[in-house]
C-alpha positions in Angstrom: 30.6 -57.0 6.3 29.4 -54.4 3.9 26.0 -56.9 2.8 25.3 -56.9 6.4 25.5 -53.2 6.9 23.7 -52.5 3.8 21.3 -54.6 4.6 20.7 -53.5 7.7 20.3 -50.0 6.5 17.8 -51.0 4.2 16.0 -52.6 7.1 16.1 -49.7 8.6 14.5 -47.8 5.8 11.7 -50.5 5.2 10.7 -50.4 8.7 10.3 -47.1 8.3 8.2 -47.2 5.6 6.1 -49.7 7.3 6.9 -52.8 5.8 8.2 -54.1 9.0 6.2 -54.4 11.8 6.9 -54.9 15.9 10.3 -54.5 16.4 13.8 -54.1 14.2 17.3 -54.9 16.0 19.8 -53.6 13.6 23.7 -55.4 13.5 25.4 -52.1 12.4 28.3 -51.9 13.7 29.1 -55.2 15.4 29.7 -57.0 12.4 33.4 -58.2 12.9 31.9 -60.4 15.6 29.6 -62.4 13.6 31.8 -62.5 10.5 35.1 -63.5 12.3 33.3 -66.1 14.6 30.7 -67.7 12.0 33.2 -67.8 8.9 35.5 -70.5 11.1 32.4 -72.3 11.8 31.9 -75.6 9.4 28.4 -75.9 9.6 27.6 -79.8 8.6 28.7 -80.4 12.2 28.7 -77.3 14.3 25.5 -75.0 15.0 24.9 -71.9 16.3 21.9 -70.3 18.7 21.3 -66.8 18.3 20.1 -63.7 20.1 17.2 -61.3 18.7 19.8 -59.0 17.0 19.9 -62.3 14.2 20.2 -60.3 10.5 23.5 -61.0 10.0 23.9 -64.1 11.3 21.4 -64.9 8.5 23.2 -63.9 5.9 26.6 -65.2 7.2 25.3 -69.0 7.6 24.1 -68.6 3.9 20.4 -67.8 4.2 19.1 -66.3 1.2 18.5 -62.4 1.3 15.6 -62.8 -0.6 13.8 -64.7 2.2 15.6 -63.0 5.2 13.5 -59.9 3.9 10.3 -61.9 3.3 10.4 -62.9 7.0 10.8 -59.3 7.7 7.7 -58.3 6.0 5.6 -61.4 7.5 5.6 -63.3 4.0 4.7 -66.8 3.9 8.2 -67.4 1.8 10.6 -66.2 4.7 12.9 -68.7 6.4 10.6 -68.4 9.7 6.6 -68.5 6.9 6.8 -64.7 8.2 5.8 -65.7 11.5 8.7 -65.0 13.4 9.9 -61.7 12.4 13.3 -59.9 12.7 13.7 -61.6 16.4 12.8 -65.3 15.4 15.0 -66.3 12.3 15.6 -70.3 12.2 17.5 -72.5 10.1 17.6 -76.3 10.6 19.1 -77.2 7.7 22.3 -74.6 8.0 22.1 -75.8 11.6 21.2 -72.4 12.9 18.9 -72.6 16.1 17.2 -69.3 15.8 17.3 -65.7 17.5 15.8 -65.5 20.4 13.7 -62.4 21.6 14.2 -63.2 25.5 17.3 -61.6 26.7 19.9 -64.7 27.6 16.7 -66.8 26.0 19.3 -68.9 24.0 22.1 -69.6 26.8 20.6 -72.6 28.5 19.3 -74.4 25.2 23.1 -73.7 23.9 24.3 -75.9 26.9 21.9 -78.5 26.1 23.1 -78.5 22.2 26.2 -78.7 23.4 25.8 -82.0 25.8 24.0 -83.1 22.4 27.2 -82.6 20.4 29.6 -84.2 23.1 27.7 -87.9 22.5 27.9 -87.3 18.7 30.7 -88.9 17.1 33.8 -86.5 15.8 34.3 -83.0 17.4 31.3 -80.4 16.7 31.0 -77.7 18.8 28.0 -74.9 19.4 28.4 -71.2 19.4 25.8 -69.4 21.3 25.8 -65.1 20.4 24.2 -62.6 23.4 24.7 -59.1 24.9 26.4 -58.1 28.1 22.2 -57.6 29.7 21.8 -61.2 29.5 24.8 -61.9 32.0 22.2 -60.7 34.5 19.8 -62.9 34.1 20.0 -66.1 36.3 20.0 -68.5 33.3 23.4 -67.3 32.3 24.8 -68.7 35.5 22.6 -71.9 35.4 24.1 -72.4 32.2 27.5 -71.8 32.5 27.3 -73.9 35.5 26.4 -76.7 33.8 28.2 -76.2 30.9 31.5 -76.3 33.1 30.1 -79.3 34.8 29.3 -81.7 32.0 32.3 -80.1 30.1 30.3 -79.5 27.1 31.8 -77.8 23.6 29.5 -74.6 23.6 31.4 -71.3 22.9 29.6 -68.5 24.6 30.3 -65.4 22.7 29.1 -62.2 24.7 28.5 -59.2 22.2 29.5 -56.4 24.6 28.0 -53.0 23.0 28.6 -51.7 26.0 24.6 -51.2 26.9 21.4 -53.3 28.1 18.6 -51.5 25.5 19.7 -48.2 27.7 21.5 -48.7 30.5 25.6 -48.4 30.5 28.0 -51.6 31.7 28.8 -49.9 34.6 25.7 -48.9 36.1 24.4 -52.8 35.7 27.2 -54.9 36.0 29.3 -54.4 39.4 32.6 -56.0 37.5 34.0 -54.4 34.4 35.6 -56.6 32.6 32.5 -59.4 32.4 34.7 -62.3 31.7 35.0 -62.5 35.4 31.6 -63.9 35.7 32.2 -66.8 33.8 36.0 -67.5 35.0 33.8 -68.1 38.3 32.9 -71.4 36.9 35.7 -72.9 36.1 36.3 -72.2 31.7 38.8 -70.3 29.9 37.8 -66.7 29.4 39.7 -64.1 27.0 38.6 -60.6 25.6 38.7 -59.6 21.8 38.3 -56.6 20.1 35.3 -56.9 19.0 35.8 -54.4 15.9 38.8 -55.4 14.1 38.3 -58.4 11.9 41.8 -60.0 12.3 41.2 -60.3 15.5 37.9 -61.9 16.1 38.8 -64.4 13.0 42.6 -65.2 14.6 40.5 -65.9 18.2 38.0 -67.7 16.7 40.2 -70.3 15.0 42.5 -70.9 18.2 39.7 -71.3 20.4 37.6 -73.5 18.2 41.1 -76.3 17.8 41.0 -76.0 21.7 37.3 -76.7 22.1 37.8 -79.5 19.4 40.4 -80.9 21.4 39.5 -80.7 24.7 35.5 -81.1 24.9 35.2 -77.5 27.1 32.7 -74.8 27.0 35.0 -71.2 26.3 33.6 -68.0 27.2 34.7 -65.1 24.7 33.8 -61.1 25.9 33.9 -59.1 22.5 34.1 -55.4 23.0 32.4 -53.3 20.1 29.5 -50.8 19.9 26.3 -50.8 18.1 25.8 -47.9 15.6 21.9 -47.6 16.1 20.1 -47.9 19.3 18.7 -50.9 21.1 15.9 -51.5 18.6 14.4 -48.9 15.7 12.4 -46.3 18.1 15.5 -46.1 20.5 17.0 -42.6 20.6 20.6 -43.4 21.8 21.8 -40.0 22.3 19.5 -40.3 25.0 21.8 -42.0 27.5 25.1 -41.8 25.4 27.5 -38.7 23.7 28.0 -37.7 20.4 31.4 -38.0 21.5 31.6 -41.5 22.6 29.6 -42.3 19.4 32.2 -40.4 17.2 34.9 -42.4 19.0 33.9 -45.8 17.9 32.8 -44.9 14.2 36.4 -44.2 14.2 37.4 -47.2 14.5 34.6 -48.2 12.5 35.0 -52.4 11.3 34.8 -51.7 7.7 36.8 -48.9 7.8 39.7 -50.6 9.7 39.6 -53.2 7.4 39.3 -50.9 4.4 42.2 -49.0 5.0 44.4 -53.0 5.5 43.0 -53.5 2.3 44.0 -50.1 0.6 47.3 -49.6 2.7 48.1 -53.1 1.5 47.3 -52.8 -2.2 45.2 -55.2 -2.4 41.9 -53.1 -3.7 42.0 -49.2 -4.5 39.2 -47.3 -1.8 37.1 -46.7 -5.4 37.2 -50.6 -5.9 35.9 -50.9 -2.5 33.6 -48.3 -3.1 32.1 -49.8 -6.6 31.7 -52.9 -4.1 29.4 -51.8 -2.5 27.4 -49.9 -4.7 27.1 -53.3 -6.4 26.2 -55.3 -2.9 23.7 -52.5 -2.5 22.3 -53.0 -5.9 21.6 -56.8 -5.6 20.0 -56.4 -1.9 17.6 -53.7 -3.3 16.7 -56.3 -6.0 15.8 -58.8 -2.9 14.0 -57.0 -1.2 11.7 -55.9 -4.4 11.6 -59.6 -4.6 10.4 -59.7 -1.1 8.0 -57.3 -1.5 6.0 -59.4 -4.2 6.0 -62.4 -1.7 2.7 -63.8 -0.8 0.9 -62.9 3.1 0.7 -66.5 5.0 -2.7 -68.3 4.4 -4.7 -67.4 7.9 -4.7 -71.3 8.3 -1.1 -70.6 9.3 -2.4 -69.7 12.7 -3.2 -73.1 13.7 0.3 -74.5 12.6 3.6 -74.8 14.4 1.9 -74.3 17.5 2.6 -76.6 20.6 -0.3 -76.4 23.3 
């Protein structure tokens, strides 16, 4: 959790110097989701389709930091040849299908990986990652239709940060609690707090043995908050509080998990700090490497292109 918020806030700062171009969706914040769901994951079997907000989910599946940050800066070394940008991160090999920059863009290929996985042998399963915005988008209940129907093993995890880019749950969504949506077709449903680690990692093991078991699609609402806005140039205090933002950094997924550790005596809060000076050292060092990449051949304009 700490690489992924370090490496997010050196996103941040590289966009801002100009290094990253189009658009930047940082993770901060949410990253008890990802870590809990994608460390239970065994990943010579299972795969996982992404939504634009993807950094994280890099790094968690194993990509190397070097060339996360070299497809950030449109470098012919990064995991995407620097053609895909922070939205459009892929992985084959680690079996990760790639962010996604339409919103629910990844919901009805996640049912068809899934109907793919049910006539493999053995018991591999597909986690698709959204927001709460892409529950109103028709595809999500195309999807979840026919994932009920053809019973396949996708878990649909929806990242609820509480807003689409700027608009609040409640002035989109007529039902509060958005696991109602998909209890409408038919699959188990649960919440989980979406900012304490235990949590998310305890679910995630219980409801992959089910999905194992029974061939079913799960639907999983995770309540959390994202730190920055929607993307870079978004000005959240815009359309939320200082107060409602004070209230979630204080329960803040490092820090709960940070004070287990300390309370516990497992690490001293100055071990924990030296941790991440040292995490924040060996990022800085990929992205100079990064930096020294090589700009894709303009002949890479012609490639990779279907017509």
């Amino acid at each position: 959790m700490l690489t992924i918020r370090e490496f997010e806030r050196l996103g941040e700062r590289e966009f801002r110097n100009g290094l990253i171009r189009g658009y930047y969706h940082s993770y901060a914040g949410q990253e008890a989701v990802g870590v809990g769901f994608l460390n239970a994951l065994d990943l010579t079997r299972d795969y996982v389709v992404d939504h634009y907000r993807d950094h994280g989910h890099c790094l968690l599946i194993g990509l190397d930091p070097t060339a996360i940050f070299a497809e950030l800066f449109g470098r012919a070394s990064g995991v995407s040849k620097g053609k895909g940008g922070s939205m459009h991160m892929y992985s084959p090999e680690r079996h990760f299908l790639g962010g996604d920059g339409i919103v629910g863009g990844g919901l009805s290929v996640a049912c068809g990986v899934g109907l793919a996985l049910k006539r493999r042998s053995g018991d591999p399963i597909c986690v698709c990652f959204f927001g709460d915005g892409a529950l109103d988008t028709g595809t999500f209940h195309e999807s979840m239709n026919m994932a009920s129907l053809w019973s396949v093993p996708t878990l649909y995890v929806c990242v609820n940060n509480l807003y689409s880019m700027g608009t609040r749950i409640d002035e989109h969504s007529s039902l509060s609690q958005l696991i109602d949506r998909a209890q409408g077709y038919g699959m188990k449903t649960e919440q989980v707090d979406g900012q304490d680690i235990f949590a998310t990692a305890e679910a995630a093991e219980r409801i992959f043995k089910y999905m194992r078991q029974n061939k079913r699609p799960y639907f999983v609402e995770a309540l959390t908050y994202r730190y920055q806005g929607h993307g870079i140039h978004d000005k959240p205090l815009n359309y939320r509080t200082a107060e409602e933002e004070a209230q979630w950094h204080a329960r803040d997924p490092i820090g709960l998990l940070t004070a287990h550790i300390v309370a516990e005596q497992i690490m001293s809060a100055e071990q924990i700090e030296a941790m991440r000076q040292e995490v924040v050292a060996e990022l800085e060092a990929h992205v100079e490497r990064a930096k020294q990449a090589p700009l894709p051949d303009p002949a890479e304009l012609h490639r990779d292109v279907l017509a």
